[in-house]
C-alpha atoms as an extended CHARMM CRD file, in Angstrom:
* protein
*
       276  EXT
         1         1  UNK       CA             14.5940000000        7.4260000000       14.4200000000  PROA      1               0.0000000000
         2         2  UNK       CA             11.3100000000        7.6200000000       13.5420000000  PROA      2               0.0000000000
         3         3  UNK       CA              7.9950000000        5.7200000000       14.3470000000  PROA      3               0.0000000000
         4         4  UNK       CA              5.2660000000        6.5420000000       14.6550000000  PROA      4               0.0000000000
         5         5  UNK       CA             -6.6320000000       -0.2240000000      -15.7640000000  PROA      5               0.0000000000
         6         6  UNK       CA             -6.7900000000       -2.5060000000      -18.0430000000  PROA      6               0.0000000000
         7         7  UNK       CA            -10.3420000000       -1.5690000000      -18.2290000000  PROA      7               0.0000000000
         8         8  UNK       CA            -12.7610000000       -4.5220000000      -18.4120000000  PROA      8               0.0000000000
         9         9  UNK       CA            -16.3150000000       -5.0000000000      -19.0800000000  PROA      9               0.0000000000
        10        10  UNK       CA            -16.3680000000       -8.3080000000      -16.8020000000  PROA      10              0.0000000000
        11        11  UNK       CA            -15.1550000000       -8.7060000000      -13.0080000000  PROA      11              0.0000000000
        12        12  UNK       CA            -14.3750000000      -11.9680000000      -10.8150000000  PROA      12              0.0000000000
        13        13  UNK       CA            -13.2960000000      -11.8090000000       -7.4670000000  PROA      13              0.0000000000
        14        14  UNK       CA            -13.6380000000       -7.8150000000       -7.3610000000  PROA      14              0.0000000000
        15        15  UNK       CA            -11.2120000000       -7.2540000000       -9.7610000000  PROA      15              0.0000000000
        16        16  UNK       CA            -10.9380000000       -6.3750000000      -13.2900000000  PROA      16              0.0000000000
        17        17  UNK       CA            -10.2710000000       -9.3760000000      -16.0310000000  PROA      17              0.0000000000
        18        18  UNK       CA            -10.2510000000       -9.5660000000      -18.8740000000  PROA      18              0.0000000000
        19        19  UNK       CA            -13.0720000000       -9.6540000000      -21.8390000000  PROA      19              0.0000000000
        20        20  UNK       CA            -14.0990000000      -12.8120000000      -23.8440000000  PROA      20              0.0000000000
        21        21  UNK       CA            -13.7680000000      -10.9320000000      -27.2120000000  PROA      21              0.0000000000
        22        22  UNK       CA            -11.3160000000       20.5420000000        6.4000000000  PROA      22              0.0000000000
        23        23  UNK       CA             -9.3120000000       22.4270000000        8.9460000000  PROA      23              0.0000000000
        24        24  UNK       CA             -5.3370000000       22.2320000000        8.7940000000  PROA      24              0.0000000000
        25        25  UNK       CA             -4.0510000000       19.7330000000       10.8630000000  PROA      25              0.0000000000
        26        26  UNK       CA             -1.1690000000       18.7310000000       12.6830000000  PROA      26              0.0000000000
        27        27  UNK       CA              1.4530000000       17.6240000000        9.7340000000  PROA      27              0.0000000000
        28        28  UNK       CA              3.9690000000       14.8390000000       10.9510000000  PROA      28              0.0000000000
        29        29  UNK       CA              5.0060000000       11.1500000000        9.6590000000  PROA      29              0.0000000000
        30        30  UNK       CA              2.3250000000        8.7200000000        8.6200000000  PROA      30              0.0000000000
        31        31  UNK       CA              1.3150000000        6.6690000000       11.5850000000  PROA      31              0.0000000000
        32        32  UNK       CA              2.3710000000        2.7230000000       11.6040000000  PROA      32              0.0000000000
        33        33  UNK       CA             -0.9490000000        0.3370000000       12.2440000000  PROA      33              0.0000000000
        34        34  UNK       CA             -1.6020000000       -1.4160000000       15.4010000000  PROA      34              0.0000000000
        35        35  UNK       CA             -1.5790000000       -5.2880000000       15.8590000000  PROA      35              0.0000000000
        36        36  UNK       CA             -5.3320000000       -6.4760000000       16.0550000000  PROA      36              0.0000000000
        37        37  UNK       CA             -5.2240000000       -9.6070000000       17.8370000000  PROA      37              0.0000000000
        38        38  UNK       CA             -6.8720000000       -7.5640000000       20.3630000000  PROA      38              0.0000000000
        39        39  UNK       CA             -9.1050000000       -5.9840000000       18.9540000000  PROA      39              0.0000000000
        40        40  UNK       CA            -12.9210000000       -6.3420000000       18.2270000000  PROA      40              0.0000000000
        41        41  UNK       CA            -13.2880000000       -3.6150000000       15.6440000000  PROA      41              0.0000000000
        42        42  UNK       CA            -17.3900000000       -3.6420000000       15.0070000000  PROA      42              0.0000000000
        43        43  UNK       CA            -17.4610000000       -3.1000000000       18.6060000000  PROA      43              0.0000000000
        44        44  UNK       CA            -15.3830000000       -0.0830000000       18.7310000000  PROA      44              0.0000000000
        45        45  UNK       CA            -16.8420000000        3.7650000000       18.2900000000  PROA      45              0.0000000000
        46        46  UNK       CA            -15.5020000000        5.9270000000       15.5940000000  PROA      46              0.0000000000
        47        47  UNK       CA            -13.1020000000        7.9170000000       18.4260000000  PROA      47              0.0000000000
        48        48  UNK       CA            -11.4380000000        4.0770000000       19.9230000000  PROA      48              0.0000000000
        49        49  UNK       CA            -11.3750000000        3.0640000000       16.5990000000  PROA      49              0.0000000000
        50        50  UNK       CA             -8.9090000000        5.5090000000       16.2790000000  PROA      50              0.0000000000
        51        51  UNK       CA             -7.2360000000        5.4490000000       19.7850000000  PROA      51              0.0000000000
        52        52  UNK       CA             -5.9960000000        1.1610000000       18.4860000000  PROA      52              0.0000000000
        53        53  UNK       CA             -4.8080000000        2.8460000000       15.6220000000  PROA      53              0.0000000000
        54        54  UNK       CA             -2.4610000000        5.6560000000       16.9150000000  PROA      54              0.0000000000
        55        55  UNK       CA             -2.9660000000        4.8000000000       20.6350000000  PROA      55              0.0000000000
        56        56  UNK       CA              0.0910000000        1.8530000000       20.9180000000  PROA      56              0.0000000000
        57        57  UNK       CA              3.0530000000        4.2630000000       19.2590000000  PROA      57              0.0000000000
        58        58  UNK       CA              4.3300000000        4.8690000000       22.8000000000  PROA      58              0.0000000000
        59        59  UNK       CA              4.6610000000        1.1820000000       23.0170000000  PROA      59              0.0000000000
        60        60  UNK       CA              6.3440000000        0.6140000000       19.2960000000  PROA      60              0.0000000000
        61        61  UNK       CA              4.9410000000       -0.8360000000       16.7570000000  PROA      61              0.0000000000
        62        62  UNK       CA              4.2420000000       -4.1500000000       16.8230000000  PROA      62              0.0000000000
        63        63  UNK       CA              3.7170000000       -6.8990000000       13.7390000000  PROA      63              0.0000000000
        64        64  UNK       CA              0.6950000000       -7.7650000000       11.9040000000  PROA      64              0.0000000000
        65        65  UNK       CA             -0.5990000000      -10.8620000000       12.9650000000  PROA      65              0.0000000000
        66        66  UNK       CA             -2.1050000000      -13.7570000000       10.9300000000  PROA      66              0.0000000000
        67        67  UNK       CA             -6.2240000000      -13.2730000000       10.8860000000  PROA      67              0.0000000000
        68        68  UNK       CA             -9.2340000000      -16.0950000000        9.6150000000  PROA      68              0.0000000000
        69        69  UNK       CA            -10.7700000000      -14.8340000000        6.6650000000  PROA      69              0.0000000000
        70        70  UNK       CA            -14.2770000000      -13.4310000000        8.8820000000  PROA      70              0.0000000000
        71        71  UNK       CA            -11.9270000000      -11.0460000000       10.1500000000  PROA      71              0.0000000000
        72        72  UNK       CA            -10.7390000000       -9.6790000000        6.6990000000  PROA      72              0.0000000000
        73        73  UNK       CA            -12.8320000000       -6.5820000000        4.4430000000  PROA      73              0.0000000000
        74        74  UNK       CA            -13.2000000000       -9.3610000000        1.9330000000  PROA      74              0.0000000000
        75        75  UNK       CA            -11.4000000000      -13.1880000000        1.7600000000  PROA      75              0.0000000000
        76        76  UNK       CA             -9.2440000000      -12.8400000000       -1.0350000000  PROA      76              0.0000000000
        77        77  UNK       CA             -9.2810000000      -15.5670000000       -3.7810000000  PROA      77              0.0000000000
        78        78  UNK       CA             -7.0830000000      -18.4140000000       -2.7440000000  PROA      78              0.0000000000
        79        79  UNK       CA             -5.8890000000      -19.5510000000       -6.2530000000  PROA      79              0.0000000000
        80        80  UNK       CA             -2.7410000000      -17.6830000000       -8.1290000000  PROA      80              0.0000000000
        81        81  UNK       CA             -3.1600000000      -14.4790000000       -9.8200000000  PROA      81              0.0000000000
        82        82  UNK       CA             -2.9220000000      -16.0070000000      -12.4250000000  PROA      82              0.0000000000
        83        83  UNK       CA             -6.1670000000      -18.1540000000      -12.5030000000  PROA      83              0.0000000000
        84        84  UNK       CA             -8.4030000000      -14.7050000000      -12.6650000000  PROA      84              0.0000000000
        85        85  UNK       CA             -6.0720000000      -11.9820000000      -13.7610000000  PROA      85              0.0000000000
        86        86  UNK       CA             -5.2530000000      -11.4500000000      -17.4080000000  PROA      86              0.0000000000
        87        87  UNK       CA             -1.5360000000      -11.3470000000      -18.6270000000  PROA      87              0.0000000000
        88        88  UNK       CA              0.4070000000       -8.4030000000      -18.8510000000  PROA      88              0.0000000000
        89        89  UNK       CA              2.5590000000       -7.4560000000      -21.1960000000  PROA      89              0.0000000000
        90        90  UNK       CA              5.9350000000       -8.7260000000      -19.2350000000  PROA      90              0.0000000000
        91        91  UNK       CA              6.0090000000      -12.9510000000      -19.7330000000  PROA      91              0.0000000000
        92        92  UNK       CA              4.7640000000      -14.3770000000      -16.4170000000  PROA      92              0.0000000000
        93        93  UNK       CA              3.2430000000      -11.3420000000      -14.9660000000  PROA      93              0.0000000000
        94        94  UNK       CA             -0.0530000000      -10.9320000000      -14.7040000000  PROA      94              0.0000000000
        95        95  UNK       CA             -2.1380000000       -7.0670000000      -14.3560000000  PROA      95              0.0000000000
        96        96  UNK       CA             -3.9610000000       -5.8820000000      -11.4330000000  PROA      96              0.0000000000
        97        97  UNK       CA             -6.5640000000       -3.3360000000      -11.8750000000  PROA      97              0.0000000000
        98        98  UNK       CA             -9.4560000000       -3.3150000000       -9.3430000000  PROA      98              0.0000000000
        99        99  UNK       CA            -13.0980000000       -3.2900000000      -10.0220000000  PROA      99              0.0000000000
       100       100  UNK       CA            -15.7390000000       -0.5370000000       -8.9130000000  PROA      100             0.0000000000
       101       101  UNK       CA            -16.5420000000       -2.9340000000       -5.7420000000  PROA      101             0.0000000000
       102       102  UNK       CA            -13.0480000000       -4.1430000000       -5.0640000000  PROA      102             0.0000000000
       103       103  UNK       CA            -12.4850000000       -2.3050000000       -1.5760000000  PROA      103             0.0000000000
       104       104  UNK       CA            -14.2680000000        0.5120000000        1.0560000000  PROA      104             0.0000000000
       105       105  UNK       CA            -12.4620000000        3.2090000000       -0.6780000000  PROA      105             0.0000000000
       106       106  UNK       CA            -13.2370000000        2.4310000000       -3.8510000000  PROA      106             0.0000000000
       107       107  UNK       CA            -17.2110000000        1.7740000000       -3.0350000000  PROA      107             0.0000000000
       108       108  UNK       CA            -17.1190000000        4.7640000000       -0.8310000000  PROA      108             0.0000000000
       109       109  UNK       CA            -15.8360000000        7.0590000000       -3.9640000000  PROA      109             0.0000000000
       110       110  UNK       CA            -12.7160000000        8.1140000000       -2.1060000000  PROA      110             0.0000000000
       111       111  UNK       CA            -10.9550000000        6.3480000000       -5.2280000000  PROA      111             0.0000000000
       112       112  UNK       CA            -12.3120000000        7.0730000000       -8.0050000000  PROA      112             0.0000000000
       113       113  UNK       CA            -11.0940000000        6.1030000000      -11.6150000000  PROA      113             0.0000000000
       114       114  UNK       CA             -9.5820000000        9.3060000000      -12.5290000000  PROA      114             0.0000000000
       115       115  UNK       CA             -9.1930000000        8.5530000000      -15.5530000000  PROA      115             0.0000000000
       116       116  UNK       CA             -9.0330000000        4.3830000000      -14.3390000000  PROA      116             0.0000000000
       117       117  UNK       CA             -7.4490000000        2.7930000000      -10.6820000000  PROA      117             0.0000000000
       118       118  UNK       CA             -4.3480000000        2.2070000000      -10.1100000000  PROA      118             0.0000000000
       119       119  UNK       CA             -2.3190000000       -0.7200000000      -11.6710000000  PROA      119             0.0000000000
       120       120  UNK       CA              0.5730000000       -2.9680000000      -11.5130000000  PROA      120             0.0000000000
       121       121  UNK       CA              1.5970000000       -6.6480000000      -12.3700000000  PROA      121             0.0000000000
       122       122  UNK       CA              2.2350000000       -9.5890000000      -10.4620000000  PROA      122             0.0000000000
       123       123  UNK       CA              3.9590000000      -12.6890000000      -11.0810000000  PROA      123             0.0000000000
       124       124  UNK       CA              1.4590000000      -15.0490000000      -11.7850000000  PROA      124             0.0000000000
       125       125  UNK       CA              2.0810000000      -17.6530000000       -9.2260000000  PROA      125             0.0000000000
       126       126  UNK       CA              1.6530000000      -14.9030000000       -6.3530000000  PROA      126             0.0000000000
       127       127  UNK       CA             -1.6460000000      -14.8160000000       -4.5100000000  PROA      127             0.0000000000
       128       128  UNK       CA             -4.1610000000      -12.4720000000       -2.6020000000  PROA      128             0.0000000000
       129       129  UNK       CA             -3.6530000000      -11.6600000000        1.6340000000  PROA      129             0.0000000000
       130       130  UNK       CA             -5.4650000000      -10.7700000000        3.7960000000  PROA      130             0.0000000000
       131       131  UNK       CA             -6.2080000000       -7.1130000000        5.0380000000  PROA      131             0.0000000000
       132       132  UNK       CA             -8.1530000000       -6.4520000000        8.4080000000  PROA      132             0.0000000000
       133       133  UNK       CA            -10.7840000000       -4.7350000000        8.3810000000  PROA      133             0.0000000000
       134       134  UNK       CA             -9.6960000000       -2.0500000000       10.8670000000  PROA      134             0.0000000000
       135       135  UNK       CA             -6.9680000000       -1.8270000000        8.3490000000  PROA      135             0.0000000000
       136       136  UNK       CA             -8.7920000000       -1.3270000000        5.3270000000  PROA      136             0.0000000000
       137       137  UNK       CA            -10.4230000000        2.1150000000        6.2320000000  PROA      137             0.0000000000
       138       138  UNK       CA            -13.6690000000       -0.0050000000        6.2890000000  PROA      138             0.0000000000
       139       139  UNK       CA            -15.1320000000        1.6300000000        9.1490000000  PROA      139             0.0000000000
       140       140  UNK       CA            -14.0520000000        5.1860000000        8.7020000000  PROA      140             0.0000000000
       141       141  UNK       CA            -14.9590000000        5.4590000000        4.9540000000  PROA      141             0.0000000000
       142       142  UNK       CA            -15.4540000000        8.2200000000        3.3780000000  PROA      142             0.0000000000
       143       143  UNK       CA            -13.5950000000       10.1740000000        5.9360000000  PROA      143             0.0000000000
       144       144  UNK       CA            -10.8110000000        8.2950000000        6.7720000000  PROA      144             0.0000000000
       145       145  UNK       CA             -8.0330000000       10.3590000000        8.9050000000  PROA      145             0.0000000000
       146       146  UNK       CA             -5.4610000000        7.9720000000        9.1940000000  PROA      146             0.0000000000
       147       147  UNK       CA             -4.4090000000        5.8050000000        6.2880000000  PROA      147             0.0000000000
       148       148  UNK       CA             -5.3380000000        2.9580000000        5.3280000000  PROA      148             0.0000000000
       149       149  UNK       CA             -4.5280000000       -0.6130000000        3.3960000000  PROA      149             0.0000000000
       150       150  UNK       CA             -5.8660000000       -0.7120000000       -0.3610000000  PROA      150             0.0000000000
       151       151  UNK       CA             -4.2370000000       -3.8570000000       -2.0730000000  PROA      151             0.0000000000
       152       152  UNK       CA             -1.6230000000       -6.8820000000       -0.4440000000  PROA      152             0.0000000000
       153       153  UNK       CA             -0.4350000000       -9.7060000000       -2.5930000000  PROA      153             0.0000000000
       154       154  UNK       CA              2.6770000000      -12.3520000000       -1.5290000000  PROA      154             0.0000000000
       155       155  UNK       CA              4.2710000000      -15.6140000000       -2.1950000000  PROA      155             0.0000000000
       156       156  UNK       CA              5.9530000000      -17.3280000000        0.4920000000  PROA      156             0.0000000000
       157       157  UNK       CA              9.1980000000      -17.7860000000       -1.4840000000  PROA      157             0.0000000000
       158       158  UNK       CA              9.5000000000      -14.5630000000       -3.4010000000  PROA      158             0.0000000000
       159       159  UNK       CA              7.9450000000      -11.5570000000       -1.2540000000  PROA      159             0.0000000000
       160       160  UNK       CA              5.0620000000       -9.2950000000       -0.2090000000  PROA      160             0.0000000000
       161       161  UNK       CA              3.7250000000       -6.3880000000       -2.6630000000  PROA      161             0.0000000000
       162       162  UNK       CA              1.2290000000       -3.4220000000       -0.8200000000  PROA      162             0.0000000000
       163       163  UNK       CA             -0.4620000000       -0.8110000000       -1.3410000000  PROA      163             0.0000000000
       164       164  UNK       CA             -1.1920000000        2.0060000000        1.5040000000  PROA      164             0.0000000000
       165       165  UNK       CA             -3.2720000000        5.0460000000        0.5950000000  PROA      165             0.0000000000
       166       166  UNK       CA             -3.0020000000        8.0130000000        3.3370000000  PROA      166             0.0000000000
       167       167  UNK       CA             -5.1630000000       11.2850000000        2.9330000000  PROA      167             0.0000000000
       168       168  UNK       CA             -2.9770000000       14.0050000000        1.7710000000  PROA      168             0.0000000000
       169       169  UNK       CA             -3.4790000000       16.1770000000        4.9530000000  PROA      169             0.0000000000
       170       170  UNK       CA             -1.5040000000       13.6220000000        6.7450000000  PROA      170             0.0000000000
       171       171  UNK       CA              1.6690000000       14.7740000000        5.1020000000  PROA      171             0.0000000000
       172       172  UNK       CA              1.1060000000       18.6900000000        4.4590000000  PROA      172             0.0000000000
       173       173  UNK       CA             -1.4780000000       21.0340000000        4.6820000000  PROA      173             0.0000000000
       174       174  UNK       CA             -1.3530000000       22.6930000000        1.6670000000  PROA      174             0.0000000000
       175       175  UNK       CA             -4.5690000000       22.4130000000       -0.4790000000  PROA      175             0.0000000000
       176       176  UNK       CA             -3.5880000000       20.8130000000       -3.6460000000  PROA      176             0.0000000000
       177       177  UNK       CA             -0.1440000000       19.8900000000       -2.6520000000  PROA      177             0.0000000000
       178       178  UNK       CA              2.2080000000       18.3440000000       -5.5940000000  PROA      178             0.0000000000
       179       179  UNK       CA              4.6080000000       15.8270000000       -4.5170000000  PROA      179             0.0000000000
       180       180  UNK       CA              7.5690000000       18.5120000000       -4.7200000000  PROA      180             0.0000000000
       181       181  UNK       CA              5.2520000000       20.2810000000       -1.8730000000  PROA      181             0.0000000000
       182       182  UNK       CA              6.0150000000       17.8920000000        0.1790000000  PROA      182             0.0000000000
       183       183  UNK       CA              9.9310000000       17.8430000000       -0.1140000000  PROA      183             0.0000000000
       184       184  UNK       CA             12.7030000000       16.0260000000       -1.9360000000  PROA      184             0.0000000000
       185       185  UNK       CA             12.8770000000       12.6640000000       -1.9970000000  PROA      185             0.0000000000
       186       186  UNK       CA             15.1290000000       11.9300000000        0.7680000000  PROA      186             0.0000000000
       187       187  UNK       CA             12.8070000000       14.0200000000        3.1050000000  PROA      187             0.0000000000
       188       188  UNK       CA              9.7170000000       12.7520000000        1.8000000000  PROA      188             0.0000000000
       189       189  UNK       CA             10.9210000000        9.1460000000        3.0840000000  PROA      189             0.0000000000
       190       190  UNK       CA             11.1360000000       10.7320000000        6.3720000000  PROA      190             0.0000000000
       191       191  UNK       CA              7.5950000000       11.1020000000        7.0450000000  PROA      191             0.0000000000
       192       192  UNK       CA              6.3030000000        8.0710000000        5.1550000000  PROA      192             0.0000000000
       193       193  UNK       CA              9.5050000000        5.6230000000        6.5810000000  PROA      193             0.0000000000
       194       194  UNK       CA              7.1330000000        3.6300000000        9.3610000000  PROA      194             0.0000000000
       195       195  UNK       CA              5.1890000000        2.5550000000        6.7740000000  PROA      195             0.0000000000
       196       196  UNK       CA              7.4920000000        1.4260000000        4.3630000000  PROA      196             0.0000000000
       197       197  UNK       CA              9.7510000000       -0.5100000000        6.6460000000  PROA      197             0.0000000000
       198       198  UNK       CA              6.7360000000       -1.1320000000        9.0630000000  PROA      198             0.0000000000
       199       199  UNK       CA              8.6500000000       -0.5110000000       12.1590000000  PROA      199             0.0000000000
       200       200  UNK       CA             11.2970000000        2.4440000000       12.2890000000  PROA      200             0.0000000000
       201       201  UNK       CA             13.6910000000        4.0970000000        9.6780000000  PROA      201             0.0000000000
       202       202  UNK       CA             17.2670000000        4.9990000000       10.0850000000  PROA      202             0.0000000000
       203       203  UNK       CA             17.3380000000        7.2580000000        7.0740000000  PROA      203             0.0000000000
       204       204  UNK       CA             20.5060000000        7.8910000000        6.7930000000  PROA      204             0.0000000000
       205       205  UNK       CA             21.5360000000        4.0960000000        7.3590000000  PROA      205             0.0000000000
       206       206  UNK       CA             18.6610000000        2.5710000000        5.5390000000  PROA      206             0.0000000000
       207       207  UNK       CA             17.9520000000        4.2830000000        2.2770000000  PROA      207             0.0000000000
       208       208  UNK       CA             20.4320000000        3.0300000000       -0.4430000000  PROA      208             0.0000000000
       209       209  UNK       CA             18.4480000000        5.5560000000       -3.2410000000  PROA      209             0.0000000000
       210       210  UNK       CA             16.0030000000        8.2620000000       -3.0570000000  PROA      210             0.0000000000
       211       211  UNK       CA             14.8740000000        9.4030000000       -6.4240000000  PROA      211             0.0000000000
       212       212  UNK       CA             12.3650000000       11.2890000000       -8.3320000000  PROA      212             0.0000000000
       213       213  UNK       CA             10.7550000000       10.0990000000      -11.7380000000  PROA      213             0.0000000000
       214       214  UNK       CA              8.2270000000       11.5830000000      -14.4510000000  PROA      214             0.0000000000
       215       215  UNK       CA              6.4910000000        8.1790000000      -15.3840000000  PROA      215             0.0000000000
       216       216  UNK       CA              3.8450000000        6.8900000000      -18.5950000000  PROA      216             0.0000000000
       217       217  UNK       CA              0.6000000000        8.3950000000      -16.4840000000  PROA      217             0.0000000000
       218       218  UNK       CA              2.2760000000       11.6480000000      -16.4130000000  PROA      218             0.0000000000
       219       219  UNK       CA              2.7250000000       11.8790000000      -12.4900000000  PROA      219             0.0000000000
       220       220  UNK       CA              5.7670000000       12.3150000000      -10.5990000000  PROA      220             0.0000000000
       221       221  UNK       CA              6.6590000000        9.5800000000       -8.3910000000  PROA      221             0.0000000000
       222       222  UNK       CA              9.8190000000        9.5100000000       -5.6260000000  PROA      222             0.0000000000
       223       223  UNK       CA             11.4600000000        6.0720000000       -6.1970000000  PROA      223             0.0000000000
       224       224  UNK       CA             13.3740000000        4.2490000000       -3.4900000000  PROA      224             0.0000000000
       225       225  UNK       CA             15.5630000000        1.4130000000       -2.4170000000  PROA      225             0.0000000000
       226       226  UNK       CA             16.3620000000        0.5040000000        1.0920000000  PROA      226             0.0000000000
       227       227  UNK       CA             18.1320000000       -2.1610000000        3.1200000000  PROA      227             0.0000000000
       228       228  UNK       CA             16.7190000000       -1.5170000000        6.6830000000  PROA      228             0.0000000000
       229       229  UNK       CA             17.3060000000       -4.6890000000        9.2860000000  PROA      229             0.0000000000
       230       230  UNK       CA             14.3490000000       -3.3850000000       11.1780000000  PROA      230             0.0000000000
       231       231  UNK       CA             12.1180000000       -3.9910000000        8.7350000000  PROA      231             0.0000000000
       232       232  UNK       CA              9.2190000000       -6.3920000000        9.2150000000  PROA      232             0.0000000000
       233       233  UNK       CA              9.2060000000       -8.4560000000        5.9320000000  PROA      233             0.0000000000
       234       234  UNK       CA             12.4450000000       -8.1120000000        5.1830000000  PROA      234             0.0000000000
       235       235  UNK       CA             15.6580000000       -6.0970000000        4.8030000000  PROA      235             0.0000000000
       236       236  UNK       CA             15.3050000000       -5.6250000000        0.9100000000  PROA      236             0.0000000000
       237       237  UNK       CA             12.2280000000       -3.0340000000        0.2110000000  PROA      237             0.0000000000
       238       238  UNK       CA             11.4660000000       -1.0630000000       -3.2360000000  PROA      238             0.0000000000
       239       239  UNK       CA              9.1820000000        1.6020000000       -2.6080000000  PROA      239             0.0000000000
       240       240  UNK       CA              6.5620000000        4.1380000000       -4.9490000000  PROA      240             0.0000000000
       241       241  UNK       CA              5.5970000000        7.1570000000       -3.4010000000  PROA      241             0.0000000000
       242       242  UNK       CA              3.4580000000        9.5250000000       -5.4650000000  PROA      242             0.0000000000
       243       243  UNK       CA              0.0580000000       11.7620000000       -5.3970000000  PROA      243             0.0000000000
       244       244  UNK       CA             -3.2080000000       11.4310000000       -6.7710000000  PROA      244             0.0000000000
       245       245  UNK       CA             -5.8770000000       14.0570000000       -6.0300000000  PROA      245             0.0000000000
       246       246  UNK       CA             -5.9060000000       14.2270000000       -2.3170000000  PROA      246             0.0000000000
       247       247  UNK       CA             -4.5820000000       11.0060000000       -1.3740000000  PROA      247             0.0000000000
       248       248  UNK       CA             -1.0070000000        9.7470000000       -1.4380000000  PROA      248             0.0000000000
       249       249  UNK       CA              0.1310000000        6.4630000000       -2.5110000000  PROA      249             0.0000000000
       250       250  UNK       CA              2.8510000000        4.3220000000       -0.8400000000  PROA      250             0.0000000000
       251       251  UNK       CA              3.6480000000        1.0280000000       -2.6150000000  PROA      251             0.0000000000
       252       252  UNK       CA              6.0400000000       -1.1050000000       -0.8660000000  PROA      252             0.0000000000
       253       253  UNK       CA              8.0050000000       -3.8100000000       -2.4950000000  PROA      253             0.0000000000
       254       254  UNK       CA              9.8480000000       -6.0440000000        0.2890000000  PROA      254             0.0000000000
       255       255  UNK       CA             11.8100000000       -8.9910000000        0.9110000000  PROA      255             0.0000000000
       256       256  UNK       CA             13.7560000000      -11.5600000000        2.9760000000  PROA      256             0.0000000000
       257       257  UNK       CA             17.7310000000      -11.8640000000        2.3550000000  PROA      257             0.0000000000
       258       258  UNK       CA             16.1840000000      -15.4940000000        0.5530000000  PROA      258             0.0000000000
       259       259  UNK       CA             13.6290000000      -13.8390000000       -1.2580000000  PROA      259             0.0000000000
       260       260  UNK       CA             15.8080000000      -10.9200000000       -2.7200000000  PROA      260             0.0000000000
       261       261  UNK       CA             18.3730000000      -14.0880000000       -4.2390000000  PROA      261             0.0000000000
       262       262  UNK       CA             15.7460000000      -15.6150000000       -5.8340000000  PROA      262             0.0000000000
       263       263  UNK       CA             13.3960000000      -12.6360000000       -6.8890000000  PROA      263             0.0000000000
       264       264  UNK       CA             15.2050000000       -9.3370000000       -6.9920000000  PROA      264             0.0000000000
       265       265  UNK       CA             14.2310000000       -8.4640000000      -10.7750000000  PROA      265             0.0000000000
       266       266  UNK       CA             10.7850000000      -10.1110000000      -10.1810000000  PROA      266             0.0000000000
       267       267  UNK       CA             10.4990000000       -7.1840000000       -7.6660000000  PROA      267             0.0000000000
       268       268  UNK       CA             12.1050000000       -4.7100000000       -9.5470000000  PROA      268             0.0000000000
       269       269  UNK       CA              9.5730000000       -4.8850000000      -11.8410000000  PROA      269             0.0000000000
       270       270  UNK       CA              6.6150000000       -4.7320000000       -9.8700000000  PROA      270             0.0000000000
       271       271  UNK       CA              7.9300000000       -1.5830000000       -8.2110000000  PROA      271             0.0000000000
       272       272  UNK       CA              8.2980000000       -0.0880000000      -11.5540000000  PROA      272             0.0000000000
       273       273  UNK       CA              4.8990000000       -1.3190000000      -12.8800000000  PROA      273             0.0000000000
       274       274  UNK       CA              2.6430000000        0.8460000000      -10.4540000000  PROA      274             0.0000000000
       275       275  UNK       CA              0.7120000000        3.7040000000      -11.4850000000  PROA      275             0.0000000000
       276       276  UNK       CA             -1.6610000000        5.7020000000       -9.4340000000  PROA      276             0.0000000000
């Protein structure tokens, strides 16, 4: 078991819309972020910052409580997407690109539009959460060693799109590392699996496909689909995996037995949409 663009010359809400006209380190699975109800983060030093992060994996990980906005990087807008983001080109999905200012990674230059951010669509009745700041990498950037939280939309009735960034070294220490580096897909879900299903992974039980794909950006990007009961938001989770400079992306998909009925190609297709 394991634990552990459509560019835009205008922005609005810190994200894009659109126009009018070291050392090697030790290698192992990504590890799963702390609850923060207890937590007073802008108290903390660089070193117990660090400690809530990793410190509670003897314990299991435990859920991700509901915050107040003062406790967030940034409140998120509290209309639907679709009231700031422009349309994409799938009816009733809308395109998420962030702006220059959008989140600490991005302001810090540890993201950088290379050649533009990443991207995907949304339905357009799904909204903005909340990320905690501890969670965002706001208080380790630019040298973040554990990852971090970039992007988290939801609707109640439908499901929970996110995006987690982790520096490269966390997963191998090879300088320059492809995706292949790092192993086939079905071991390459080993050492991400805490964060996709937010609690544990049963690999063997949980992963229904492990696959690898050449997308439109050019990159290679390991595909999945897994039914794990032990996952947090739901038993039904689509995942992206892929590399970008020296940061990997995880974008996680998931759903309730409910929500996959309703919204299982609504999913699908945000899954498929994302592009580093």
């Amino acid at each position: 078991k394991i634990t552990m663009h459509s560019l835009a010359p205008q922005t609005r809400h810190g994200v894009a819309v659109r126009a009018h006209n070291a050392a090697p380190v030790h290698v192992g699975p990504l590890v799963a972020p702390p609850p923060m109800g207890a937590y007073a983060p802008h108290a903390m030093s660089p070193l117990d910052r660090r400690a809530a992060l990793v410190g509670l994996m003897g314990v299991g990980y435990l859920p991700w409580i509901p915050v107040s906005p003062a406790s967030a990087a940034r409140s998120p807008p509290s209309q639907p997407v679709r009231a700031y983001l422009p349309p994409a080109s799938t009816p009733g999905f809308v395109q998420y690109t962030p702006d220059e200012k959008k989140t600490p990674a991005i302001r810090a230059g540890v993201i950088k539009p290379d050649p533009s951010f990443y991207t995907f669509v949304l339905p357009e009745n799904w909204s903005e959460g909340l990320i905690l700041n501890i969670l965002s990498g706001n208080f380790c950037m630019p040298r973040c060693d554990e990852p971090w939280y970039e992007a988290l939309f939801q609707n109640q009735a439908e499901g929970k799109a996110q995006l987690i960034v982790a520096p490269l070294f966390r997963l191998i220490s090879k300088a320059g590392a492809q995706l292949s580096d790092i192993g086939p897909p079905e071991r390459a879900i080993e050492k991400v699996g805490n964060y996709v299903t937010g609690s544990s992974l049963e690999a063997e039980d949980d992963v229904i496909s492990a696959t690898s794909k050449t997308l439109s950006d050019g990159r290679t990007y390991y595909i999945y689909e897994l039914n794990a009961l032990q996952a947090k938001d739901g038993p039904h989770i689509l995942a992206s995996l892929t590399i970008k400079g020296d940061q990997a992306y995880l974008f996680v998909v998931s759903a309730s037995e409910k929500q996959w009925a309703r919204s299982q190609s609504k999913l699908q297709t945000i899954r498929d949409s994302f592009r580093a």
